[in-house]
C-alpha positions in Angstrom: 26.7 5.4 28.3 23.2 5.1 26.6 23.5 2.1 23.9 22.9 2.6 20.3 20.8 0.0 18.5 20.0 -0.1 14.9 16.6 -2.0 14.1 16.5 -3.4 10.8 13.4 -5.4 9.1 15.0 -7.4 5.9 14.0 -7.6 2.3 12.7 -10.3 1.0 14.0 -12.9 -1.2 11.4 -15.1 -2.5 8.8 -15.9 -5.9 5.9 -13.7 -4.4 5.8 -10.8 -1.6 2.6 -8.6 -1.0 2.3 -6.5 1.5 -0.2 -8.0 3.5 -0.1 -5.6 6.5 3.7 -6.7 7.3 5.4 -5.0 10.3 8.0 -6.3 12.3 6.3 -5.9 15.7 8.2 -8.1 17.5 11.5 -6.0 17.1 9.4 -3.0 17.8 8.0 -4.2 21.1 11.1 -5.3 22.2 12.4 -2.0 21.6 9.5 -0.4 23.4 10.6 -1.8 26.4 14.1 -0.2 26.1 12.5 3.0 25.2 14.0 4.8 28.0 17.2 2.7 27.8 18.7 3.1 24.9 18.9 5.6 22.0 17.1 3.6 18.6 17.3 4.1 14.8 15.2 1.9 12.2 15.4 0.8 8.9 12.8 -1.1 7.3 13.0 -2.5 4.3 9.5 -3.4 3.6 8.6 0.4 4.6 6.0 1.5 1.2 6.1 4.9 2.6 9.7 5.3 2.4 10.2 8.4 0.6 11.9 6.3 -2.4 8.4 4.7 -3.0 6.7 8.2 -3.3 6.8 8.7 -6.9 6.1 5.2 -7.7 2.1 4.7 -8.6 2.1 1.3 -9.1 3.2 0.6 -5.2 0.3 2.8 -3.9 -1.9 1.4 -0.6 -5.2 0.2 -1.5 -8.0 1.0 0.4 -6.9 -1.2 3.3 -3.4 0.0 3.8 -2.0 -3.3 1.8 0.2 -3.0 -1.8 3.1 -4.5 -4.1 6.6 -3.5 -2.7 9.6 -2.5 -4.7 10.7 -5.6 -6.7 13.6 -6.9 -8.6 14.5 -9.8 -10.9 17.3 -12.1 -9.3 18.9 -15.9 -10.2 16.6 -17.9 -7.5 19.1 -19.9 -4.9 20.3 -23.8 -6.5 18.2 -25.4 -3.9 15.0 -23.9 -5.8 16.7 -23.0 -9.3 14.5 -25.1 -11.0 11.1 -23.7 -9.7 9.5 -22.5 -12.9 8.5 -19.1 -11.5 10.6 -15.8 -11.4 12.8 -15.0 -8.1 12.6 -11.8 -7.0 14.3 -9.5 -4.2 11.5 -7.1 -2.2 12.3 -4.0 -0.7 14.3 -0.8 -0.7 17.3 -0.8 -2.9 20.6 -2.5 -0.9 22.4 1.0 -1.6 19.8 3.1 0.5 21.1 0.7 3.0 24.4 0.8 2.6 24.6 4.7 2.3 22.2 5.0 5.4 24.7 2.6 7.3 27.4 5.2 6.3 25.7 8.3 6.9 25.2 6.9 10.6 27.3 7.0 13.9 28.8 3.4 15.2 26.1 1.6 16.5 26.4 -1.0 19.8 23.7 -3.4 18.8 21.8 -4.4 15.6 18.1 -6.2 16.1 16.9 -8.0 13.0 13.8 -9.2 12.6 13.2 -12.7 11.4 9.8 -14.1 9.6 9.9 -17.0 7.3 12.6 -19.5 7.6 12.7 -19.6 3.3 13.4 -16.0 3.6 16.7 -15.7 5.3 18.9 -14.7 2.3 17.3 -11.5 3.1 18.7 -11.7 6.4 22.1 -12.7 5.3 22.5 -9.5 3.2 21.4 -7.3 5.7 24.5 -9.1 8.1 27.3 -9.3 5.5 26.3 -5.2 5.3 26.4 -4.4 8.9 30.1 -6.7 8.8 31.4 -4.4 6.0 30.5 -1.0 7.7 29.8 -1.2 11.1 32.1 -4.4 11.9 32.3 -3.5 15.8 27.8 -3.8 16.2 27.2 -6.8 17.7 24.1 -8.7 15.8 21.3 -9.8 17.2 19.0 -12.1 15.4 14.8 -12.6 16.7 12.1 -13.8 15.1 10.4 -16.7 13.7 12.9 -18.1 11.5 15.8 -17.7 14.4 13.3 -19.7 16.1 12.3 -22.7 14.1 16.3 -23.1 12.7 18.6 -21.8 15.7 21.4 -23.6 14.3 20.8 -22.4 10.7 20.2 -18.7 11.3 23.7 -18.7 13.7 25.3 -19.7 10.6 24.7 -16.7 9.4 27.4 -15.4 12.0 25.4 -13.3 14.2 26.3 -12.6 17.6 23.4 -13.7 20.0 20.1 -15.1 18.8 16.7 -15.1 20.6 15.4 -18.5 19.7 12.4 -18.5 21.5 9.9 -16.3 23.5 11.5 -15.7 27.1 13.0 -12.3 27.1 15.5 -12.6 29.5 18.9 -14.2 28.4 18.4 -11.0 25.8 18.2 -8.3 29.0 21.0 -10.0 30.6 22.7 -9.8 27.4 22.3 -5.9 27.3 22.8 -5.4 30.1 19.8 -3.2 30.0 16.3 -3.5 32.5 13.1 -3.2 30.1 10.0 -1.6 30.6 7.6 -3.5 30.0 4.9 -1.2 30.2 6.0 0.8 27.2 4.2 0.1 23.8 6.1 -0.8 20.3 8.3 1.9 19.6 5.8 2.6 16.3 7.0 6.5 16.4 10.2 4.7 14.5 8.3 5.1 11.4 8.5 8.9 10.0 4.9 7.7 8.2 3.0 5.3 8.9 -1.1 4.1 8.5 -1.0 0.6 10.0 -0.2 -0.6 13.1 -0.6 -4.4 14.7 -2.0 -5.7 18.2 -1.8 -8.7 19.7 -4.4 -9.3 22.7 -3.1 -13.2 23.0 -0.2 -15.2 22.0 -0.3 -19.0 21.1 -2.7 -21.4 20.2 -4.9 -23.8 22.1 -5.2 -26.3 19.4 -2.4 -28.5 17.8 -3.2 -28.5 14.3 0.0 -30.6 12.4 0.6 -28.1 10.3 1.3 -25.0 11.8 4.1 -23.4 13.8 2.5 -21.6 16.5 2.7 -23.8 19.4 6.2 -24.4 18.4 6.9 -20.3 18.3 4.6 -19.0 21.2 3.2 -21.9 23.1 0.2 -22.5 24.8 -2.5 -19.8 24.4 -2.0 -17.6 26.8 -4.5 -13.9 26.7 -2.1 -10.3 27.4 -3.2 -8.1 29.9 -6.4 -5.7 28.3 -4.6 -2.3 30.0 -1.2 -2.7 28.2 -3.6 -3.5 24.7 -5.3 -0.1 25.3 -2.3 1.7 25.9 -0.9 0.1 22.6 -4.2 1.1 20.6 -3.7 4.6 22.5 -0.4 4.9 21.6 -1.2 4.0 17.6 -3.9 6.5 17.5 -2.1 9.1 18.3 0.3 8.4 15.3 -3.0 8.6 13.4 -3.1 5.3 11.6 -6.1 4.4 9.3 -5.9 0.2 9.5 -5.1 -1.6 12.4 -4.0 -5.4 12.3 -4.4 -8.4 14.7 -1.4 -10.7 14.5 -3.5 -12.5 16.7 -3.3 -17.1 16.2 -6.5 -17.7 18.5 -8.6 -14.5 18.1 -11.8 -15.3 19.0 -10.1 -17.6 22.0 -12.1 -16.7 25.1 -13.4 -13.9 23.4 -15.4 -13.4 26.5 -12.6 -12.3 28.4 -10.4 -11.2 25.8 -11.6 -9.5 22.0 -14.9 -8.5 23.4 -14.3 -6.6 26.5 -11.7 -4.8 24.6 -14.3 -4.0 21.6 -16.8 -2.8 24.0 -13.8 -0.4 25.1 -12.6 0.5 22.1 -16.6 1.2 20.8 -17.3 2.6 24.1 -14.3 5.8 23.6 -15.3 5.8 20.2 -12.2 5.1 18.1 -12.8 4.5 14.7 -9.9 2.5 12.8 -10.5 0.2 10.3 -9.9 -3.3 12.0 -8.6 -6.5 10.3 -7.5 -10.1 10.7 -4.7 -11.4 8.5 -4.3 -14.5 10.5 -7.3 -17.0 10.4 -10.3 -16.7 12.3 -11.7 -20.3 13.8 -15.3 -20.0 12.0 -16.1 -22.5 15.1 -16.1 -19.2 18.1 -18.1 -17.1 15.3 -21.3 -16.6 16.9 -23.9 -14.6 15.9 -23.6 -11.8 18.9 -19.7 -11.8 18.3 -20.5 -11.1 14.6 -22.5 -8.2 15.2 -20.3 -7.1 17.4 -17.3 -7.1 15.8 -19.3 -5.5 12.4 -20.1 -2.6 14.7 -16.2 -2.3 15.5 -15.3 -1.5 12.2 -13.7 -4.7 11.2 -13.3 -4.5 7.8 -11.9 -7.3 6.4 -12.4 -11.2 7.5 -10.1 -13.9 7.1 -11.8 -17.8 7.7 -9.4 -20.9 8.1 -11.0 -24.3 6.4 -8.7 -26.0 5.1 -10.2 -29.4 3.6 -14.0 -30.4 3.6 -12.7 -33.9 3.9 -13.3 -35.3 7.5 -10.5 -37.8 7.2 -8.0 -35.3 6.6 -9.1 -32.8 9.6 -9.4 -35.9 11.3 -5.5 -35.9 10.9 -4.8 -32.9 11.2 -6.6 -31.6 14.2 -10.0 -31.0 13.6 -10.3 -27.0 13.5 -13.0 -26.5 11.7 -16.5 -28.4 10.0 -18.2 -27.2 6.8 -21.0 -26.2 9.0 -19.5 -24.2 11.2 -17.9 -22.6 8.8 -21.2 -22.0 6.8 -22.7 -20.7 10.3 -20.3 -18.5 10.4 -20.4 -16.3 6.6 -24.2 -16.5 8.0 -23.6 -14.8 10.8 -21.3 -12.2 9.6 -23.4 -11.5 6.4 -26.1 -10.6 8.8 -24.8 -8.7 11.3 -23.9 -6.3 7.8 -20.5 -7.6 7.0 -19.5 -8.1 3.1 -19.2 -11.2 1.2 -16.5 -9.6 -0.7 -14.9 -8.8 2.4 -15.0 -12.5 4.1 -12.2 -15.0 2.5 -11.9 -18.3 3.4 -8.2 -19.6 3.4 -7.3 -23.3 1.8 -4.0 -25.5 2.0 -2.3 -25.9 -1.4 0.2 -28.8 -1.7 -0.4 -30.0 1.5 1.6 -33.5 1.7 -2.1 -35.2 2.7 -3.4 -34.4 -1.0 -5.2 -37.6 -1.5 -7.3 -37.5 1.5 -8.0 -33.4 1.3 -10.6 -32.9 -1.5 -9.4 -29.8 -2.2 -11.4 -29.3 -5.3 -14.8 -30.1 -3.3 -13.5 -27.7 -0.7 -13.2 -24.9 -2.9 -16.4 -25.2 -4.5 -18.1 -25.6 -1.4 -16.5 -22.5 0.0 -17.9 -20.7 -3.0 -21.0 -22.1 -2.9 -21.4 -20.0 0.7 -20.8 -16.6 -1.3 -17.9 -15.8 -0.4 -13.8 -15.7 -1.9 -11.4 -18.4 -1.8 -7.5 -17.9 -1.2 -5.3 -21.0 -1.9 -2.6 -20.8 0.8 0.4 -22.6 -0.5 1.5 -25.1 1.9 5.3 -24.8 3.7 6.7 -27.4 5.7 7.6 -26.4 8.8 10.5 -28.2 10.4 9.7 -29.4 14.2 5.6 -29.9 12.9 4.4 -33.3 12.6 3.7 -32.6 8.6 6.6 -31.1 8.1 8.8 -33.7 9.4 6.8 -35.5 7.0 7.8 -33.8 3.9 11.2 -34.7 4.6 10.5 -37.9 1.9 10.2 -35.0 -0.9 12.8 -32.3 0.7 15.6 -31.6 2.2 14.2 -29.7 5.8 17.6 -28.6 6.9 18.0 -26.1 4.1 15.2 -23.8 4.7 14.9 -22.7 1.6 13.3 -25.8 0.4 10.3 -25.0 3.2 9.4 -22.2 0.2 5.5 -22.1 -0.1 6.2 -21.5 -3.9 8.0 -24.1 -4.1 7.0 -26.5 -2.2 3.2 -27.6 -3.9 5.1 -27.8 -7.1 7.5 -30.1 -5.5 4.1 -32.2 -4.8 1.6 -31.2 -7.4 3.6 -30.7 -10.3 3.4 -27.6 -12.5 0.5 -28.4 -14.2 -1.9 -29.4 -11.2 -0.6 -26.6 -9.5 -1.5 -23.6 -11.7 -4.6 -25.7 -12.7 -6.0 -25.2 -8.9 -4.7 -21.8 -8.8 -6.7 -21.0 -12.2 -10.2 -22.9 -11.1 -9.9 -20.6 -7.9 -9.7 -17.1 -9.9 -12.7 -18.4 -11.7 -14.9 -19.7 -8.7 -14.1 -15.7 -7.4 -14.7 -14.0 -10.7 -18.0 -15.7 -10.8 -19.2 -14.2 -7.5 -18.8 -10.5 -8.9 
């Protein structure tokens, strides 16, 4: 008898969602593997082209595939009640879920997909729904929050939970032998105009911040055939924008992102390339620039978090204000745009006093290029976010909210005073 698996991305529950190329691609590439195993349904959520978001104008793509999802107005959580900013639920309507859950045989299994920790009320509906109408699927919970807080997200009364990146307690589970050969199982998606790679997992640096080592280990590059057979696989679903989920892009490049540029310039594909997750501006050399201009990368996304040496001193020492200004040099002249180039900051960092944020942001707009203030969360198991455990509760993940959180530090008024100084460095670069 072929298993029947539902896969279901959540909504969000949170002050702020964007559509910043989200896709569950986890769930889908475990699915992939059981493409020839089992029989699959999905129901995403976050899906913009659902055809409940066709007649809506204001949710429309922008050039780049990325847009505002479906929102609604709710009483935030009482850890975070107090936050003065609007909660908000993202994502299809509940009832398009509940109805699609009735419309539907029994199912044997239900993925869900996990992102941030803060986010699991989302999750939580999408279980109590599954308990009411199809009480018999046995709930299975993956992802980066069922990661960090294994004992949290079992709370939620899921039935097996994949806490980490090894596979195989999952297949034994099942009961099912993968192939792992297959790409995501993207063909899901009745529409669809962005798809994700990954050509590495993990990180070789241990910045104190971030959850990456903690979530995929050590850096580790995939095999280039099984990446082309992905990108294969997405162009013949004729998507427009495809994403790198990528923590250490530029990571061996040598070996990894350019041999698999030269391929994909070499057949010719063009898709519109971007990179979400910070680029270190240290690997940005000027051949790799040029190269990656004449792959159709579109978009760039810089990490430099403080110009203060005492706080990357800290924190792990990613990246120098001159490499960083090396590399908007290089990409400006191997033809990319300034407007295109941002350059990602840490606001409400517990290390405030030694970060120089303000100095940082001006000197990131003194290279020509936008700012993005990325509101710090504390992640639990991180050296910082252990830390923040003098201003927050860790073992409720809501209170590792990214909203929330720099308030929590900053206060309201420092806060949107950052937040207004960086709108104005940007508007003073058009």
């Amino acid at each position: 008898m072929v298993p029947k698996i539902l896969l279901v991305n959540p909504p969000i529950y949170d002050f702020t969602a964007y559509d910043f190329w989200l896709k569950p691609y986890g769930m889908l590439t475990v699915a992939g593997y059981l493409r020839k195993q089992a029989d699959t349904w999905l129901f995403d959520y976050l899906d913009r082209l659902h055809p409940f978001m066709a007649d809506n104008k204001e949710l429309k793509s922008d050039r780049w595939g990325r847009g505002q999802y479906y929102e609604q107005k709710i009483h935030a959580p009482q850890p975070i009640a107090k936050v003065p900013r609007h909660f908000r639920r993202f994502g299809l309507p509940r009832k398009l879920f509940t109805e699609f859950l009735q419309d539907q045989q029994p199912y044997d299994y239900v993925f869900i997909q996990t992102s941030m920790t803060y986010w699991y009320p989302g999750v939580a509906e999408v279980v109590k729904n599954i308990r009411r109408f199809r009480p018999k699927a046995k709930i299975i919970l993956g992802g980066i929050y069922a990661t960090l807080c294994p004992k949290h997200a079992k709370s939620l009364g899921v039935d097996f939970l994949v806490s980490d990146a090894d596979l195989k307690p999952l297949w034994k589970y099942l009961n099912l032998k993968p192939d792992l050969k297959q790409p995501p199982l993207w063909e899901a998606y009745e529409k669809l105009d962005t798809g994700v790679l990954k050509l590495s997992d993990g990180c070789p640096f241990k910045c104190t911040y971030c959850a990456v080592p903690k979530v995929y280990g050590k850096f580790k590059a995939r095999d280039l055939k099984h990446s082309f057979t992905e990108l294969e696989f997405l162009t013949t679903r004729r998507v427009k924008n495809i994403v790198f989920y990528d923590d250490a892009l530029l990571c061996k490049a040598e070996k990894v992102l350019i041999p698999f540029l030269d391929e994909v310039s070499r057949r010719d594909i063009r898709i519109n390339l971007h990179c979400p997750n910070a680029l270190n501006a240290r690997y940005v050399t000027k051949d790799l620039a040029k190269l990656m201009v004449r792959s159709r990368f579109r978009t760039f996304y810089l990490g430099f978090e403080s110009i203060s040496k005492a706080w990357q001193k800290r924190t792990g020492f990613k990246v120098v204000p001159d490499e960083l200004a090396k590399a908007v040099e290089n990409l400006i002249s191997a033809g990319a745009k300034a407007h295109n180039i941002t350059v990602y900051q840490i606001l409400g960092h517990p290390y405030i006093e030694i970060q120089q944020l303000e100095d940082s942001m001006k000197f990131v707009n003194s290279l020509g290029v936008r700012g993005m203030l990325a509101d710090y969360s504390p992640v639990p198991g991180t050296l910082d976010g252990e830390y923040c455990r003098e201003w927050v509760d860790m073992d409720e993940p809501l209170m590792h909210n990214k909203t929330a959180f720099p308030i929590i530090m900053l206060g309201t008024e420092e806060t949107n005073r950052l937040k207004t100084l960086q709108k104005k460095l940007n508007s003073a670069l058009v």
